[in-house]
VEXBA-625616 format. One record per residue (C-alpha): residue in one letter; residue number from 1; z, x negated, y. Coordinates in pm, 1 decimal, always signed. Layout:
N
<atom><residuo>A</residuo><num>NUM</num><z>Z</z><x>X</x><y>Y</y></atom>
...
//
This chain:
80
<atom><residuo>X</residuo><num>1</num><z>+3036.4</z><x>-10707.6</x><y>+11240.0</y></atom>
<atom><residuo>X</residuo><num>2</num><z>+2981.0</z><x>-10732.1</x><y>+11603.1</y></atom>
<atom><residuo>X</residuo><num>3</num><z>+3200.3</z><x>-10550.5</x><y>+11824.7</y></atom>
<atom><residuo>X</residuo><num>4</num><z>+3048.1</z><x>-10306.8</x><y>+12111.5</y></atom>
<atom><residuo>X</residuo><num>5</num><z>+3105.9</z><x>-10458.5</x><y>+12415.5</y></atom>
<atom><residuo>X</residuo><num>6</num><z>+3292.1</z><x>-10151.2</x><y>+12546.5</y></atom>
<atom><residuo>X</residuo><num>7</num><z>+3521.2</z><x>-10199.3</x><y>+12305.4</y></atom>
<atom><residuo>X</residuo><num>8</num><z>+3588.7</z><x>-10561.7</x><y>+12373.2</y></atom>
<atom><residuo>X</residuo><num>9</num><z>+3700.1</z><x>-10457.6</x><y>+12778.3</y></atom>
<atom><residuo>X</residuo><num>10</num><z>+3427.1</z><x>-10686.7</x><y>+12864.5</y></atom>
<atom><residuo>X</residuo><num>11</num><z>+3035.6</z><x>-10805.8</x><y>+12928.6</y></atom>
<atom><residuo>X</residuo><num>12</num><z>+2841.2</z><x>-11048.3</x><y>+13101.8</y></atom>
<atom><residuo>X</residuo><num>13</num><z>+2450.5</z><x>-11085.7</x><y>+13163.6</y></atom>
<atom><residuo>X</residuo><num>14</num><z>+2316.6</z><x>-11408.2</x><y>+13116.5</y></atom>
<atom><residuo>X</residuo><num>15</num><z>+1936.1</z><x>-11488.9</x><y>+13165.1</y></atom>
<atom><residuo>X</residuo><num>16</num><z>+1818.1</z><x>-11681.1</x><y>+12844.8</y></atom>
<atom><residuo>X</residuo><num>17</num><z>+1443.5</z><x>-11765.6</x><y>+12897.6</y></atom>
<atom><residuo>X</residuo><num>18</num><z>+1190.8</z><x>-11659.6</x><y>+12602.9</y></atom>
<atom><residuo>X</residuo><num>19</num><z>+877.6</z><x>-11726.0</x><y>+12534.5</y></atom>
<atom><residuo>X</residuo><num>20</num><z>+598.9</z><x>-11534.7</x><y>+12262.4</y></atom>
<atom><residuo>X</residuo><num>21</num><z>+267.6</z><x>-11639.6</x><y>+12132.1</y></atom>
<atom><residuo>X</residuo><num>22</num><z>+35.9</z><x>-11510.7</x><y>+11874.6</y></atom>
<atom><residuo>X</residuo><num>23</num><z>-36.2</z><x>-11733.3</x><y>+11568.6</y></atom>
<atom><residuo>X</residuo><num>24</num><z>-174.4</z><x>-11687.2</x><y>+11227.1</y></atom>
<atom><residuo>X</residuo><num>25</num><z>-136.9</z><x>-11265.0</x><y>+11294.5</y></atom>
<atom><residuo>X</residuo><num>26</num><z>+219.8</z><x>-11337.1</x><y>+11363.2</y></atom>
<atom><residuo>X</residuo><num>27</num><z>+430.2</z><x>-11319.0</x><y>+11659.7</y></atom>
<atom><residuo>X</residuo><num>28</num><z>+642.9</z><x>-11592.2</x><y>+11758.1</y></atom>
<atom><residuo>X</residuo><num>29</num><z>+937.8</z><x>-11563.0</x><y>+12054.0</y></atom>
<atom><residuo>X</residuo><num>30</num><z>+1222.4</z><x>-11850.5</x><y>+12103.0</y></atom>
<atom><residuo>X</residuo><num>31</num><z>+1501.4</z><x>-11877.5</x><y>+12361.8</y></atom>
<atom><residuo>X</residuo><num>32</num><z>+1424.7</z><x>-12207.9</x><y>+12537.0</y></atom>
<atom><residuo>X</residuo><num>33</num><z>+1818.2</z><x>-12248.6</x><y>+12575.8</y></atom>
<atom><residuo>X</residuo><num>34</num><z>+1941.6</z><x>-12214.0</x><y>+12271.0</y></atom>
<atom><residuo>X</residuo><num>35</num><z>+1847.7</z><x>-12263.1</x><y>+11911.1</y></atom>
<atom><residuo>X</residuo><num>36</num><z>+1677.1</z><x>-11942.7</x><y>+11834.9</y></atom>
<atom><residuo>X</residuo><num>37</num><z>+1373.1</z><x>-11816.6</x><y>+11732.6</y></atom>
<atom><residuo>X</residuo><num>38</num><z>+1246.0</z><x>-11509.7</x><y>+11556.7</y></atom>
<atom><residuo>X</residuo><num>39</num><z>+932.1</z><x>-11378.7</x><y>+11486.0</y></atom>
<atom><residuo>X</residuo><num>40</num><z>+745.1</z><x>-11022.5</x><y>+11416.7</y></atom>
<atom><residuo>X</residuo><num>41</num><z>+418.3</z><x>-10855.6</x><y>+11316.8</y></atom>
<atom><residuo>X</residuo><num>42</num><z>+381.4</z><x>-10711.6</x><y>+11689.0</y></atom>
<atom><residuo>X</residuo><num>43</num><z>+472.3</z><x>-10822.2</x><y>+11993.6</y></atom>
<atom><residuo>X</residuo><num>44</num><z>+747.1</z><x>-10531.3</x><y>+12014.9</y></atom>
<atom><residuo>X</residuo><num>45</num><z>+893.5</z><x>-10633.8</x><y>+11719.3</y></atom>
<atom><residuo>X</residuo><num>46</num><z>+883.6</z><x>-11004.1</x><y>+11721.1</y></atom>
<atom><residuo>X</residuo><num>47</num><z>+1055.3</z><x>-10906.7</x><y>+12115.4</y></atom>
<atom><residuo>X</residuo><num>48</num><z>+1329.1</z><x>-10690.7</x><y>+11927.6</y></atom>
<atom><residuo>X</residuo><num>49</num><z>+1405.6</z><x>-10951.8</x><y>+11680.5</y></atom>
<atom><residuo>X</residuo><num>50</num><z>+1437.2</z><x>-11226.5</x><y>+11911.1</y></atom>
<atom><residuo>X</residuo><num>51</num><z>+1708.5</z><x>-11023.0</x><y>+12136.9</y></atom>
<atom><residuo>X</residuo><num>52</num><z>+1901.2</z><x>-10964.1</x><y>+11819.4</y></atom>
<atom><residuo>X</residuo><num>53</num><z>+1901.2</z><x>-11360.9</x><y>+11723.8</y></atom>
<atom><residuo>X</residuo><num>54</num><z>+2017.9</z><x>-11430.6</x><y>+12074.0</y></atom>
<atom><residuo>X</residuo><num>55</num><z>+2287.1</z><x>-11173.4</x><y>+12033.6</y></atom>
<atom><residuo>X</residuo><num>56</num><z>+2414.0</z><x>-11301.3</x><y>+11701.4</y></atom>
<atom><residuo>X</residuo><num>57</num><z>+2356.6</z><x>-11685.9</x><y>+11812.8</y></atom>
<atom><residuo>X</residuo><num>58</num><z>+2561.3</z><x>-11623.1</x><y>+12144.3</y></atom>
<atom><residuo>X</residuo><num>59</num><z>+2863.3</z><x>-11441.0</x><y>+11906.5</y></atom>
<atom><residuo>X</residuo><num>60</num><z>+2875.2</z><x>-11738.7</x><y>+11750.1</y></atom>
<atom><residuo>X</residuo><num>61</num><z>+2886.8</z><x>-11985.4</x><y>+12032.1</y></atom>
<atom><residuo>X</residuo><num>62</num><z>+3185.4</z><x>-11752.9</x><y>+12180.5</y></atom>
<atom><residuo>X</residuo><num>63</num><z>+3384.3</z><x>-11733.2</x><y>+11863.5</y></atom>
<atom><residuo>X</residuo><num>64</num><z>+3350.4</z><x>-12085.1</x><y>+11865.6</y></atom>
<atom><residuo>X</residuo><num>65</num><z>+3522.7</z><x>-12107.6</x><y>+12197.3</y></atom>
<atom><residuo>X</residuo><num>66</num><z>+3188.6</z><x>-12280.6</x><y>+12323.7</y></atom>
<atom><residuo>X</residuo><num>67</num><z>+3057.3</z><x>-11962.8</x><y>+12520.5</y></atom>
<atom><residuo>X</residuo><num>68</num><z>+3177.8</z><x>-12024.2</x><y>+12916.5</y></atom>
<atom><residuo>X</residuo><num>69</num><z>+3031.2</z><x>-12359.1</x><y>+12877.1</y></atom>
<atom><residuo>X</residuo><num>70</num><z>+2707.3</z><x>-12206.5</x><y>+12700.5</y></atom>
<atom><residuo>X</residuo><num>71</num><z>+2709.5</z><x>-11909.9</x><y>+13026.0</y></atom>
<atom><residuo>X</residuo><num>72</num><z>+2717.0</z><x>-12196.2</x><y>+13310.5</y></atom>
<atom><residuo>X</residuo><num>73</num><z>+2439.6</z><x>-12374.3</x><y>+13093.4</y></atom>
<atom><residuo>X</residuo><num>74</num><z>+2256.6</z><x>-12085.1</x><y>+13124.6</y></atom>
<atom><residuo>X</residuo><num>75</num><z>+2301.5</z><x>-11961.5</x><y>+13473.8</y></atom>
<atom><residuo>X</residuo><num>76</num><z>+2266.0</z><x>-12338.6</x><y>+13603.9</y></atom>
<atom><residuo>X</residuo><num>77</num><z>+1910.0</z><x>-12289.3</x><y>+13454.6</y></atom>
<atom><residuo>X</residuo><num>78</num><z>+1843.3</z><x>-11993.3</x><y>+13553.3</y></atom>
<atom><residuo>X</residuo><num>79</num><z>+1882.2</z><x>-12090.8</x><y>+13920.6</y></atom>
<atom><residuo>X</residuo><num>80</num><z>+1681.6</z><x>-12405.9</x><y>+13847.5</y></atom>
//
């Protein structure tokens, strides 16, 4: 299980850019960065669901040892 980030002594804000449509009675989001996407049966929820795959995604990327180089990825893009 995740740990809060309190707890870790650290946290960082990165700016992932998402995007959410409407198909089929659906709700589609996905993080343009990264390899994510979630879905819901509002808005709200497909919204929710998306934050918590970007969450778990980015754990993974930093217990890889990948995340500073996934961070300047995503703050290079963010100033683009």
């Amino acid at each position: 299980m995740a740990q809060d980030q309190s707890a870790q002594g650290t946290g960082i804000s990165v700016p992932v850019l998402c995007k959410f449509w409407s198909e089929d009675g659906v709700w589609n989001g996905i993080a343009e960065d990264l390899a994510v996407a979630a879905f819901g049966n509002t808005f709200d929820e497909a919204v929710a669901n998306t934050r918590e795959a970007i969450a778990s995604h980015l754990e993974a990327i930093i217990d890889s040892g990948q995340g500073d180089e996934v961070v300047r990825h995503l703050q290079a893009r963010a100033r683009d």
